[in-house]
N, C-alpha and C positions, 0 to 999 in steps of 0.2 A: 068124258073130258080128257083129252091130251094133256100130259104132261110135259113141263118143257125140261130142256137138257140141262142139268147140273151147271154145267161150262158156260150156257147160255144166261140163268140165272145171275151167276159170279159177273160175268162180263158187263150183263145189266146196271149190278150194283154198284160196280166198280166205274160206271159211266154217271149214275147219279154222283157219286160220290165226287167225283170231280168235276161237276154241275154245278155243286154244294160249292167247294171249294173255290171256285172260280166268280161265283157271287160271294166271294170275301164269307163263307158260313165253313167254319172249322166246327165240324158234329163230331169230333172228337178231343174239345181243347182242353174239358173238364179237368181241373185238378180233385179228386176224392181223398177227406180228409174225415176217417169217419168222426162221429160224435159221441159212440158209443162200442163196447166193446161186447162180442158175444158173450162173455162172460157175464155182463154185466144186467145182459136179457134175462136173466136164467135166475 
């Protein structure tokens, strides 16, 4: 199996990604707010 180019990859994603954005879909709009503190796991 060929691997594809690093460069190539990036470029890919960086084309869905503005795929996404362009059908009004922000995949990165999320505000995180956690619930719980690692402290608090423990």
């Amino acid at each position: 199996m060929q691997e594809t180019p690093l460069s190539e990859l990036i470029q890919q994603r960086i084309k869905k990604l503005e795929n996404l954005r362009n059908m009004g879909i922000e995949p990165y709009d999320g505000v995180f707010e956690p619930q719980h503190s690692t402290y608090e796991n423990f």
